[in-house]
Backbone as CSV, one residue per row, in Angstrom:
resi,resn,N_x,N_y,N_z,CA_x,CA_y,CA_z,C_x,C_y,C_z
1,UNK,-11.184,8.335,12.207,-11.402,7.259,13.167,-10.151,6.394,13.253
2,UNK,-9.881,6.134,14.261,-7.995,5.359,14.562,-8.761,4.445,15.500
3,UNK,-8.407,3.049,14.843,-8.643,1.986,15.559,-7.532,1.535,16.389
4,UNK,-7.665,0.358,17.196,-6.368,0.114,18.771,-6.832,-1.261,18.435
5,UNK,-5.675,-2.315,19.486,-5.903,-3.168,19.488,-6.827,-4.164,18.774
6,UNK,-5.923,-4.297,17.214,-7.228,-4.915,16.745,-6.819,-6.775,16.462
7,UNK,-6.685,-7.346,16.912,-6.482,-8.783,17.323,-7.180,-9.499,15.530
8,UNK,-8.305,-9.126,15.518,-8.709,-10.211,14.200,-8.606,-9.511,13.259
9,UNK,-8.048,-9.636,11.892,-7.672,-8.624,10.298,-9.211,-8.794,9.677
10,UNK,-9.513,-8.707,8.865,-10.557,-8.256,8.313,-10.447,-7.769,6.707
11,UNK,-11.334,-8.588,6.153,-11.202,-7.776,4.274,-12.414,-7.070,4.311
12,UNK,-12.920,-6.176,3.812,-14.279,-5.916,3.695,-14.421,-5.268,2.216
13,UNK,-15.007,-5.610,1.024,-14.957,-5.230,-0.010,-15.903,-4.423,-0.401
14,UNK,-15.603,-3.288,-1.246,-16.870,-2.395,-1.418,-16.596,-2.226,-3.518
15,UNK,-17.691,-3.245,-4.280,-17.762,-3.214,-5.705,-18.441,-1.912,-5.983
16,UNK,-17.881,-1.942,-7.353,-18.334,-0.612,-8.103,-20.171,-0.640,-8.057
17,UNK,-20.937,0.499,-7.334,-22.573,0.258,-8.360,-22.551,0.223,-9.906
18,UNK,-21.962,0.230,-10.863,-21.892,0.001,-12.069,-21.331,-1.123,-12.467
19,UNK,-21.555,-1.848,-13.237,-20.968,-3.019,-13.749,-19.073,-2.351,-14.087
20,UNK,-18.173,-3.149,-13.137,-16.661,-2.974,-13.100,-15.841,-3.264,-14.228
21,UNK,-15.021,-2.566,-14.019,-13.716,-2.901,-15.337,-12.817,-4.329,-14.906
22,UNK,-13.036,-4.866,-13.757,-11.912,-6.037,-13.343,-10.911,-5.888,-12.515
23,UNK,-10.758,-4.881,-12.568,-9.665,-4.093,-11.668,-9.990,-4.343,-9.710
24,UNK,-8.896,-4.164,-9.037,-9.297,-4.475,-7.915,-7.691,-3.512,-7.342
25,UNK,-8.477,-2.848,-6.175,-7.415,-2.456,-5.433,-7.340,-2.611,-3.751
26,UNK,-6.553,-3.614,-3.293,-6.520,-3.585,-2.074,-6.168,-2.458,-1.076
27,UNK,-6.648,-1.847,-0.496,-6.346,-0.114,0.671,-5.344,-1.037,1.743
28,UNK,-4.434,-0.543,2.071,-3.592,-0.544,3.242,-3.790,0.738,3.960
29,UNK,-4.000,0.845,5.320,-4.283,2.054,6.388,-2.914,2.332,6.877
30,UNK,-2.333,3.416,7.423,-1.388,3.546,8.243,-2.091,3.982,9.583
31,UNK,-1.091,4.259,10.358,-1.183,4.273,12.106,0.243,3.718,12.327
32,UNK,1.389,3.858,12.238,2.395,3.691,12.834,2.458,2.454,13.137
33,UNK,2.293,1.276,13.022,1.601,-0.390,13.544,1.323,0.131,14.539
34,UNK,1.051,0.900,15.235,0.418,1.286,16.598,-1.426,1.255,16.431
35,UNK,-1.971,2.181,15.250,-3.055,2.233,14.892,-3.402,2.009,13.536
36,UNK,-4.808,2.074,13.468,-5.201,2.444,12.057,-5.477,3.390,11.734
37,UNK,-5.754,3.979,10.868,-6.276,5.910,10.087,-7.345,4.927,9.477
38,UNK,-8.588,4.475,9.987,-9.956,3.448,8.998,-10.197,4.397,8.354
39,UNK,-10.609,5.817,8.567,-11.207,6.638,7.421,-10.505,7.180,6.818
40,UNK,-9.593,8.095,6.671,-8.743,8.841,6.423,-7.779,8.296,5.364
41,UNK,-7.364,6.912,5.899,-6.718,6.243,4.500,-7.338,4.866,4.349
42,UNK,-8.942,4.581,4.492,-9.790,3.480,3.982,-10.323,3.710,4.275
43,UNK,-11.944,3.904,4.675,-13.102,4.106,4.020,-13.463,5.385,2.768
44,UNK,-12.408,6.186,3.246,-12.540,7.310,2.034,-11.985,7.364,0.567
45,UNK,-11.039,6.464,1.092,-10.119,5.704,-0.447,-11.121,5.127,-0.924
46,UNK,-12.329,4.171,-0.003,-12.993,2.913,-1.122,-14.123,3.792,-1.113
47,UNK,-14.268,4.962,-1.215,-15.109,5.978,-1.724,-14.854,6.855,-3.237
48,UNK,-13.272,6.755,-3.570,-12.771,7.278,-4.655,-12.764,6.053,-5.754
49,UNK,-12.313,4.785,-4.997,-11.994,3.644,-5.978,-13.515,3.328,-7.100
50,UNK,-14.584,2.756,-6.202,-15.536,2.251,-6.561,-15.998,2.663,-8.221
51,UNK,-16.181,4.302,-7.707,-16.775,5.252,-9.169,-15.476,5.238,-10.400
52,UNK,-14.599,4.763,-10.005,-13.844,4.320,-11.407,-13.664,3.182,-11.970
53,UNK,-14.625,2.448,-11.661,-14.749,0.881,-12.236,-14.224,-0.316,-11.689
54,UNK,-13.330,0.384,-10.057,-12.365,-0.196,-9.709,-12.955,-0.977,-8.052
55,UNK,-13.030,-2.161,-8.093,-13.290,-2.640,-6.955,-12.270,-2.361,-5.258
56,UNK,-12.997,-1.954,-4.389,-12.126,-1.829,-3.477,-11.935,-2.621,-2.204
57,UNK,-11.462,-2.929,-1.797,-10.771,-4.041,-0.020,-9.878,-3.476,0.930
58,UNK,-10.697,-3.181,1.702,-10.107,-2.723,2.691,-9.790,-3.179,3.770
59,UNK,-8.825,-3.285,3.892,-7.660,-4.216,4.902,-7.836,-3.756,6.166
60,UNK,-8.035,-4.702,6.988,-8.173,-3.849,8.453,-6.657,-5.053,9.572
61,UNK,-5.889,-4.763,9.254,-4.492,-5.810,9.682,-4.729,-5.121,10.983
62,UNK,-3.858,-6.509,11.811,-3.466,-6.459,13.090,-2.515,-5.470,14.007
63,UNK,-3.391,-5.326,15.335,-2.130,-3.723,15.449,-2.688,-3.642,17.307
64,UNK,-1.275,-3.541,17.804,-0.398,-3.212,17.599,0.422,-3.807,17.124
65,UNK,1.452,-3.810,16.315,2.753,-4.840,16.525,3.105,-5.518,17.585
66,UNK,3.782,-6.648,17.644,4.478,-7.115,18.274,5.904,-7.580,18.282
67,UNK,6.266,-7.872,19.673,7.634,-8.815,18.943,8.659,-7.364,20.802
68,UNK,9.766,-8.421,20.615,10.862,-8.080,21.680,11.398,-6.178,21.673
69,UNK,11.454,-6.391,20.029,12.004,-5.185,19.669,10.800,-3.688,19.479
70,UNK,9.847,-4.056,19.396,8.370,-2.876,19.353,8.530,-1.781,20.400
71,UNK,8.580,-0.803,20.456,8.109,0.320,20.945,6.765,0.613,20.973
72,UNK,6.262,0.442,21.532,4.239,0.442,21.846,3.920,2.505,21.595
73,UNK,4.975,2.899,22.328,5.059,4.161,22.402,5.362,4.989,21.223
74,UNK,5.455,3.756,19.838,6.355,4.458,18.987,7.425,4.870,18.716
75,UNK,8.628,4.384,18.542,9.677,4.412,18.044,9.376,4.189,16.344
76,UNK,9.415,5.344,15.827,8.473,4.783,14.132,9.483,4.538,13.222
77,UNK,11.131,4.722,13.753,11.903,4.167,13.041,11.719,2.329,12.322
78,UNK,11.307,1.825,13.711,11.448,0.754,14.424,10.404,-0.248,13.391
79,UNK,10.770,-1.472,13.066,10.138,-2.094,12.341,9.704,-3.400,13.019
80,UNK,8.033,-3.592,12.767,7.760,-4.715,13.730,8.829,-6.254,13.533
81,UNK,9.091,-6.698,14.986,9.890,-8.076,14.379,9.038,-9.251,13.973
82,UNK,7.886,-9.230,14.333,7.072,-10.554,13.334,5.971,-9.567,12.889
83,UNK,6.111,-9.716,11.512,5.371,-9.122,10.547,3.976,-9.297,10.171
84,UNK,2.946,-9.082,11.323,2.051,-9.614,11.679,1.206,-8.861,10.508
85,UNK,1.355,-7.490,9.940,0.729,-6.401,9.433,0.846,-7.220,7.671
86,UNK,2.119,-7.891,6.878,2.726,-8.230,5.678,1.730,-9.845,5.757
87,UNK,1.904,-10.263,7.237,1.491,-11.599,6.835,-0.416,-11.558,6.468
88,UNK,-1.051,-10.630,7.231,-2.452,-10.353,7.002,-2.635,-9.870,5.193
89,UNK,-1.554,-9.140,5.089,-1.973,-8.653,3.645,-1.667,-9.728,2.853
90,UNK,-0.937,-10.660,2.760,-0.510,-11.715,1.827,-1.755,-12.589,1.877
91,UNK,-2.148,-12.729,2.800,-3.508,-13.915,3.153,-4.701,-13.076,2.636
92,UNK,-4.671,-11.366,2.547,-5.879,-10.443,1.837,-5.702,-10.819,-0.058
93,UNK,-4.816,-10.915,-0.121,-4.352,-10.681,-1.349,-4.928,-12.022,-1.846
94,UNK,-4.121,-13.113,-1.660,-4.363,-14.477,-1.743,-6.087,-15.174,-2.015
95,UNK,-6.547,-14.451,-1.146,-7.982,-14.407,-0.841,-8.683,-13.839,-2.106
96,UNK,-8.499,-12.096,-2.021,-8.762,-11.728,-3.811,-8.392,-12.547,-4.545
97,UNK,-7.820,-13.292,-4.819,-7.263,-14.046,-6.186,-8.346,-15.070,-6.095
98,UNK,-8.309,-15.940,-5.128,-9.198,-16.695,-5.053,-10.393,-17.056,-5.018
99,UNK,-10.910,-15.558,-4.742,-12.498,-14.888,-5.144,-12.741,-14.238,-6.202
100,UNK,-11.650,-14.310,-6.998,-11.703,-13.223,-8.188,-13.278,-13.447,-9.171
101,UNK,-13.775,-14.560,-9.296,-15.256,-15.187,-9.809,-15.976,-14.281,-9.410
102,UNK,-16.294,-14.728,-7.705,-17.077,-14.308,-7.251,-17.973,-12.944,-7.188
103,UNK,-16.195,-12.017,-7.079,-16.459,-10.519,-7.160,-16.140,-9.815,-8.252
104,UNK,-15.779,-10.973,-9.288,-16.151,-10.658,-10.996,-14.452,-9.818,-11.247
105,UNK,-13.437,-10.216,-10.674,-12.573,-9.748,-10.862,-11.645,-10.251,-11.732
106,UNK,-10.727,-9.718,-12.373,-9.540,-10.524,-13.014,-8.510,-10.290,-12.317
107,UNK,-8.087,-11.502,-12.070,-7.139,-11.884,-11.082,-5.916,-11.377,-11.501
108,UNK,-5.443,-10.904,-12.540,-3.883,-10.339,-12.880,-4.140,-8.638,-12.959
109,UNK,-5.377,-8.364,-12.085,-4.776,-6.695,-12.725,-5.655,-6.147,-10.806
110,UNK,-4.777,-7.012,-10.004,-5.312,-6.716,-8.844,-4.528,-5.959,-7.926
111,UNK,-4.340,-4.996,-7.647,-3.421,-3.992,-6.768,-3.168,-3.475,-5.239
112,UNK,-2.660,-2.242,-5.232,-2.532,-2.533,-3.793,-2.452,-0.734,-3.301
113,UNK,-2.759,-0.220,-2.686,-2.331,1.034,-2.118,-2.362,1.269,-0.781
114,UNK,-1.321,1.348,-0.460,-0.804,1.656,1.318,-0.526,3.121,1.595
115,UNK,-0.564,3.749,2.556,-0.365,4.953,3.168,0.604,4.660,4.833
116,UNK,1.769,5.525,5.003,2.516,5.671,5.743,3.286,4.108,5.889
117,UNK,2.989,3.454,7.374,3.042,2.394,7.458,2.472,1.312,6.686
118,UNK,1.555,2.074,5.840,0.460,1.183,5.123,1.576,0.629,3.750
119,UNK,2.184,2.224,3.597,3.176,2.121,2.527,4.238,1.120,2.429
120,UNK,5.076,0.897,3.952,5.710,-0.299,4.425,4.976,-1.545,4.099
121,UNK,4.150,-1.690,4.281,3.118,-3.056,4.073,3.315,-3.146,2.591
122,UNK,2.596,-2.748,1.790,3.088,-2.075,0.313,4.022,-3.223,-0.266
123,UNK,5.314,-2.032,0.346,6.611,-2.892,0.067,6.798,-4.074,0.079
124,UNK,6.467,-4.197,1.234,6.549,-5.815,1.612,5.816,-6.876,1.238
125,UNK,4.468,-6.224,0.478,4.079,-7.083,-0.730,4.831,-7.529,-1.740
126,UNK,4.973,-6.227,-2.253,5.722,-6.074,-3.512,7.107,-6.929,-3.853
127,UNK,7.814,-7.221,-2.477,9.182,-8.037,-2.715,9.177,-8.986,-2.186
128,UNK,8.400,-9.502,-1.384,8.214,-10.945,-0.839,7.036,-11.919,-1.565
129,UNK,7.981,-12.837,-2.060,7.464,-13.950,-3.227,6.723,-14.652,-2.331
130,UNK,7.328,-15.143,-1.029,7.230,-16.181,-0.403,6.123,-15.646,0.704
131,UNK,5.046,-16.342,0.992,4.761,-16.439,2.618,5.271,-16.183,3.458
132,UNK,4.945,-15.304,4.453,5.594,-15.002,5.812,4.942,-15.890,7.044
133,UNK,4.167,-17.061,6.740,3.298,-17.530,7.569,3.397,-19.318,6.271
134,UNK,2.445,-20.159,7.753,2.481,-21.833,6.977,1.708,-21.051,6.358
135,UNK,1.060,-21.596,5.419,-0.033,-21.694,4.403,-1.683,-22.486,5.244
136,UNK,-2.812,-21.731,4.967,-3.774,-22.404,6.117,-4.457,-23.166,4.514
137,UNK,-4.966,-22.744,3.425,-5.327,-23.411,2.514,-5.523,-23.193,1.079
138,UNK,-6.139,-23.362,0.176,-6.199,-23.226,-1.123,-5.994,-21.525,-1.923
139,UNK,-6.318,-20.776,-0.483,-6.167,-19.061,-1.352,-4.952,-18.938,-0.899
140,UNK,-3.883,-19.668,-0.018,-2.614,-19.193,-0.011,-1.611,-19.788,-0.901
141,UNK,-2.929,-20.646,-2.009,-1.411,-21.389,-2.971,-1.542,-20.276,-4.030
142,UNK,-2.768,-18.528,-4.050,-2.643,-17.945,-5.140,-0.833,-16.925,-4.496
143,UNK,-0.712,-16.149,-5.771,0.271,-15.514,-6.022,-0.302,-14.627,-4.739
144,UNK,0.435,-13.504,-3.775,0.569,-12.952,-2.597,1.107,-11.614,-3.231
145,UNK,1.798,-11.328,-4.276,2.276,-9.649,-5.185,1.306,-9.606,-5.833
146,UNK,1.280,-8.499,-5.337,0.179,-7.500,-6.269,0.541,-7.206,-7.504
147,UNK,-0.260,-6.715,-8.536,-0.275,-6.648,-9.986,0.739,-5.385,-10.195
148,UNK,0.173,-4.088,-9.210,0.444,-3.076,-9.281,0.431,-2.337,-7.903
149,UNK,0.896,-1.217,-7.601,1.501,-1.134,-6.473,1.880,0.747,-5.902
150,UNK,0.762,1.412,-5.234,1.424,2.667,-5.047,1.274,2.776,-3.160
151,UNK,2.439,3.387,-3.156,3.009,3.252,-2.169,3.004,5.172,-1.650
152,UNK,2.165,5.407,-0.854,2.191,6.901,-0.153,2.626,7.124,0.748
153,UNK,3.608,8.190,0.659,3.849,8.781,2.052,4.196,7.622,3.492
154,UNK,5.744,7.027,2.187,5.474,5.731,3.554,6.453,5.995,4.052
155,UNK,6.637,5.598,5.651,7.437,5.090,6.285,8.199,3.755,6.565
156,UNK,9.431,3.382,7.254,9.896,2.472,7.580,11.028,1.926,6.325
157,UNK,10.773,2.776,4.983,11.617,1.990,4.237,12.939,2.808,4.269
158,UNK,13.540,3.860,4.519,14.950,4.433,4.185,15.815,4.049,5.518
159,UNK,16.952,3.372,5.755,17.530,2.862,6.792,18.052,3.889,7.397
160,UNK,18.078,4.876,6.756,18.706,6.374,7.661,19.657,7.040,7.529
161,UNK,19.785,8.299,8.422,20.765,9.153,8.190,22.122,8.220,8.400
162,UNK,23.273,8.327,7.230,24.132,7.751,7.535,24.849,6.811,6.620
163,UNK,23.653,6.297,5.688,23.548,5.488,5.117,23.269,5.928,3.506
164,UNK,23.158,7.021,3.247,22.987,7.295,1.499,20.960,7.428,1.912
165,UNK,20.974,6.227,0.513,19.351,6.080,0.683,19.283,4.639,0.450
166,UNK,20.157,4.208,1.457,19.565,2.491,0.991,18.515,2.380,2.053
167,UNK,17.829,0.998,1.011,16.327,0.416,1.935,16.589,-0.046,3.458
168,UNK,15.988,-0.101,4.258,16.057,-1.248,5.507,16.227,-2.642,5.142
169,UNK,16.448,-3.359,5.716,16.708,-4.509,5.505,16.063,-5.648,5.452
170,UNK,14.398,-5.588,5.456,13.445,-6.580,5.265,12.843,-6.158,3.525
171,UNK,13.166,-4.876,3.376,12.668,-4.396,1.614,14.329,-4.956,0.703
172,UNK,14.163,-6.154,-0.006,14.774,-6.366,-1.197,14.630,-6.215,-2.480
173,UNK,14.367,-5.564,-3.059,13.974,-5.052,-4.387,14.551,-5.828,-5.874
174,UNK,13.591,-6.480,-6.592,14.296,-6.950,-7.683,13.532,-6.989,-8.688
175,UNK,14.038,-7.520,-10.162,12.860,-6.818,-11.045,11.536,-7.597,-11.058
176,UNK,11.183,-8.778,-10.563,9.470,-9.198,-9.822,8.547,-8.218,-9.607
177,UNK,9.293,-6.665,-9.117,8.596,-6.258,-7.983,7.535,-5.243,-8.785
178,UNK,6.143,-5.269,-8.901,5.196,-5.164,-9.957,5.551,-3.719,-10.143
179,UNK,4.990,-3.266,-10.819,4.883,-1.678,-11.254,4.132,-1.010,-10.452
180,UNK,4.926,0.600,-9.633,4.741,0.800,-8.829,4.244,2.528,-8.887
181,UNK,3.528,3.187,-7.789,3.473,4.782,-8.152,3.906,5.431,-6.651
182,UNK,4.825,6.234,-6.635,4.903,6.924,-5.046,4.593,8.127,-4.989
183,UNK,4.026,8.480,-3.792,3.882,9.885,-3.640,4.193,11.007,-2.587
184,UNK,4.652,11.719,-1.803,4.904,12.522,-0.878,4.746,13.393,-1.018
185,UNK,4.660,14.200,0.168,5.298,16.084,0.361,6.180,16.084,0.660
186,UNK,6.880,17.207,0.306,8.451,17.118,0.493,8.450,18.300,2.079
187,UNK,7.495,18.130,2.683,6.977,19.051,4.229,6.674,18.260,4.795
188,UNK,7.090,16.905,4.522,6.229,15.733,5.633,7.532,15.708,6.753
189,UNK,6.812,16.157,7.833,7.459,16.319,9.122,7.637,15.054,9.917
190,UNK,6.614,13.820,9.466,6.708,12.725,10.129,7.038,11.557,9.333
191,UNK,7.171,11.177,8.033,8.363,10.602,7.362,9.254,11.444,6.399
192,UNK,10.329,11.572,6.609,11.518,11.831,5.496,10.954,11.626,4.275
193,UNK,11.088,12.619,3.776,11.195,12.645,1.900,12.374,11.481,1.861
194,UNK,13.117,10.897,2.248,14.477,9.994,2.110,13.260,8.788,1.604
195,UNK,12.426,8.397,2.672,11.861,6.928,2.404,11.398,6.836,1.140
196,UNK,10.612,7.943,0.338,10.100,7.521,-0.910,11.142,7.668,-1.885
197,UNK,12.550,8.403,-1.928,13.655,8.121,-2.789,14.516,7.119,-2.643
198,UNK,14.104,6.540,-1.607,15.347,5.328,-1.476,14.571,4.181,-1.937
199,UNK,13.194,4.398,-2.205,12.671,2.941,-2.142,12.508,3.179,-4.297
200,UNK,12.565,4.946,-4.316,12.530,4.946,-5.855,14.061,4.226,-6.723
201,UNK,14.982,4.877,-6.134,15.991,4.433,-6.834,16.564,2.840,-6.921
202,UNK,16.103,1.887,-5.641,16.378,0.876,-5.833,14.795,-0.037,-7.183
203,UNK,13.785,0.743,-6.809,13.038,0.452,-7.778,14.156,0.827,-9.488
204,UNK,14.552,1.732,-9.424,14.867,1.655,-10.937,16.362,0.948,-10.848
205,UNK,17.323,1.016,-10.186,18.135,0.229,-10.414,17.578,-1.464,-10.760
206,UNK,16.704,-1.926,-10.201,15.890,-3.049,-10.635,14.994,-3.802,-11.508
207,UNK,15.216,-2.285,-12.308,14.742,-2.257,-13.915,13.086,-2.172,-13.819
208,UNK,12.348,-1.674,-12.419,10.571,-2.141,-12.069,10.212,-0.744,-12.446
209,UNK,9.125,-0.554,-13.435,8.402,0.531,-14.064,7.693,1.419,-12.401
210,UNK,8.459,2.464,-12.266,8.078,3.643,-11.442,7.845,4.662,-11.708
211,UNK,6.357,5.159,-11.030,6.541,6.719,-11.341,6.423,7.803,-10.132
212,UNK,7.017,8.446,-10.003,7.077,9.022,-8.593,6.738,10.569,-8.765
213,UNK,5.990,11.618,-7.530,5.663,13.049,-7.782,5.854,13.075,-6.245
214,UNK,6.719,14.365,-6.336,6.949,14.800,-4.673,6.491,16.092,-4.954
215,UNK,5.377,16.629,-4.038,4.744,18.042,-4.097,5.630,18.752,-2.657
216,UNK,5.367,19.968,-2.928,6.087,20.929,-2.503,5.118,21.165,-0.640
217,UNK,3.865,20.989,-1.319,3.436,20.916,0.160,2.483,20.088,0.274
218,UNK,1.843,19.454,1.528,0.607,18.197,1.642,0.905,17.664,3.272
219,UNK,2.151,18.074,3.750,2.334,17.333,5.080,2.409,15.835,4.880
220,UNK,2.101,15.290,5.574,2.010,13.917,6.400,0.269,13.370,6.005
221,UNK,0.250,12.209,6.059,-1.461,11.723,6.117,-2.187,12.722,5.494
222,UNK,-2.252,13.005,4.083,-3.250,13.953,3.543,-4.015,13.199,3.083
223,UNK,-4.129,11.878,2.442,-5.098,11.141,2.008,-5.665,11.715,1.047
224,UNK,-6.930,11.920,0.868,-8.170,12.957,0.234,-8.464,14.192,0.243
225,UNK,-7.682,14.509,1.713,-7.805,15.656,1.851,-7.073,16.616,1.618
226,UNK,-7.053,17.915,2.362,-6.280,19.330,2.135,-6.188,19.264,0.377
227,UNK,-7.233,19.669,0.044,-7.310,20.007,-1.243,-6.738,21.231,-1.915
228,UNK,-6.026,22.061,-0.819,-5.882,23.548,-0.855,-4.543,23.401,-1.538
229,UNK,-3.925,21.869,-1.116,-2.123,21.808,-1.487,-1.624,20.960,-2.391
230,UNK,-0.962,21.081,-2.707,-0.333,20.587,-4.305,-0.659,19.365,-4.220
231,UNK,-0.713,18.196,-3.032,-0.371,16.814,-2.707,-2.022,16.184,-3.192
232,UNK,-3.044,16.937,-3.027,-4.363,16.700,-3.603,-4.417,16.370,-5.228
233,UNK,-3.124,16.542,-6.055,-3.583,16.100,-7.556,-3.253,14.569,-7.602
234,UNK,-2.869,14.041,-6.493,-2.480,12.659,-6.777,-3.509,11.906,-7.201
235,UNK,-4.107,11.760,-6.988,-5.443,10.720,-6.980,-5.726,11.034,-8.844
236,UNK,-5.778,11.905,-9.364,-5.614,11.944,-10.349,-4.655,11.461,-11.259
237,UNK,-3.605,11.917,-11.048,-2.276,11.235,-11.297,-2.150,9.541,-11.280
238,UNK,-2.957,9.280,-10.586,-2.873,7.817,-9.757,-3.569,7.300,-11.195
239,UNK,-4.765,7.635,-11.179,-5.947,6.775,-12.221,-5.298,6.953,-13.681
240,UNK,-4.142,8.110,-14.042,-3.634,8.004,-15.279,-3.014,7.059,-15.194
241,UNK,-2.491,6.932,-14.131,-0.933,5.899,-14.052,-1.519,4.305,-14.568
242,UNK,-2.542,4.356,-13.814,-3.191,2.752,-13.705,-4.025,2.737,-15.278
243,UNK,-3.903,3.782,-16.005,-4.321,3.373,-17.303,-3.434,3.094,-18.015
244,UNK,-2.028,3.799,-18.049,-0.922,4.050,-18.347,-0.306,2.696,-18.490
245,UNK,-0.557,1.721,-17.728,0.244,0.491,-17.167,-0.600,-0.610,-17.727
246,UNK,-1.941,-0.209,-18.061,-2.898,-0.652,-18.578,-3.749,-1.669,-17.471
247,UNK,-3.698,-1.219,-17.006,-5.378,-1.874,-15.230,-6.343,-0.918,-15.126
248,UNK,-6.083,-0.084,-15.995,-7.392,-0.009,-16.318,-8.023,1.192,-17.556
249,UNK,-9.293,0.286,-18.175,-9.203,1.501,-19.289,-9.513,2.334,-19.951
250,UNK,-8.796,2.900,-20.871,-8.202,4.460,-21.394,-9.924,5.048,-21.249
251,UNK,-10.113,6.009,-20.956,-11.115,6.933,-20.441,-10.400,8.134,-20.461
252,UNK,-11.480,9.393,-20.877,-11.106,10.916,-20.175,-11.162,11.276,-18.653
253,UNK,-9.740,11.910,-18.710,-10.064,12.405,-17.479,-10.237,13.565,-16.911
């Protein structure tokens, strides 16, 4: 299901049926800022999260982009000029912290997972301290970075052929930037294998705990699916990692 024009953002949280570990992971969707992927990379994610103790929020940010410089048509190089997609997630985030009671969470082991563009969003958690927007009230005085941080199959972060593998120029990377997991196919026809190595190596030049797996095949937007291809062990991989880092805990898997 690919949502259009979606004018108002939206959190919608789905808790574990079992009493939770504390853990919380915010879903970022991709769609190019053009759309959303709601199922494909969120409602089916907060179908995997829940049964591991792990609370899930699913972000439904504003889209299309806007701004002088947007391609409506897609130009997916192209990065929105007001960051309408970074400023919704900072105010999602903010919000978890500030409900952390409510939905029985602990507020320092609260995370984040983006897909494609979602992955861009991600980023732009991850290195922006500051607000991209005034502040409207008391959940935007919580912290806006996530605890922890995996970033799939994203786009928008490698500045391009030409350039080595440095980031674009709204991703600054420094050691703040929480502990992170990436993942790709190295067959993804619609972002470069470049974006998830350029955003790895400035992660470790920055001294920020990364762990990265590029499978041989998975395409583009596999999410949950195509179980047939190497890119399907992530999700596994993922829940070691987040024990690994300690958000969440040690269990068989």
């Amino acid at each position: 299901m690919m949502l259009q024009n979606v004018a108002v953002p939206t959190l919608t949280v789905f808790p574990p049926r079992e009493p939770g570990n504390g853990a919380a992971v915010m879903v970022v969707p991709g769609g190019g800022y053009r759309v959303l992927a709601m199922d494909l990379e969120g409602s089916e994610i907060c179908q995997w999260l829940p049964p591991q103790g792990i609370t899930c929020a699913l972000l439904k940010y504003r889209v299309p982009a806007s701004g002088p410089n947007w391609d409506r048509d897609c130009n997916c190089r192209d990065i929105p000029s007001v960051p309408m997609a970074l400023q919704d997630a900072q105010r999602a985030m903010g919000m978890l912290r500030a409900q952390a009671a409510r939905w029985k969470l602990d507020p320092k082991r609260i995370g984040v997972i983006g897909f494609s563009a979602g992955g861009h969003v991600v980023a732009g958690l991850s290195t922006h301290a500051q607000r991209s927007y005034t502040p409207i009230d008391a959940a935007d005085a919580q912290p806006s970075r996530p605890d922890f941080a995996m970033v799939m199959y994203s786009g928008h972060l490698w500045a391009g052929h030409g350039k080595g593998l440095s980031l674009v120029k709204d991703i600054v990377v420094d050691d703040k930037v929480p502990p992170t997991f990436i993942a790709q196919a190295t067959d993804d026809l619609t972002d470069d294998v470049r974006e998830s190595l350029a955003y790895y190596r400035a992660l470790i030049d920055a001294g920020v705990p990364v762990e990265m797996h590029l499978f041989a095949r998975g395409g583009h937007a596999f999410g949950l699916r195509r179980q047939e291809a190497p890119g399907a062990a992530w999700p596994h991989l993922a829940e070691r990692w987040m024990q690994d880092i300690g958000m969440l805990p040690e269990r068989p898997l």
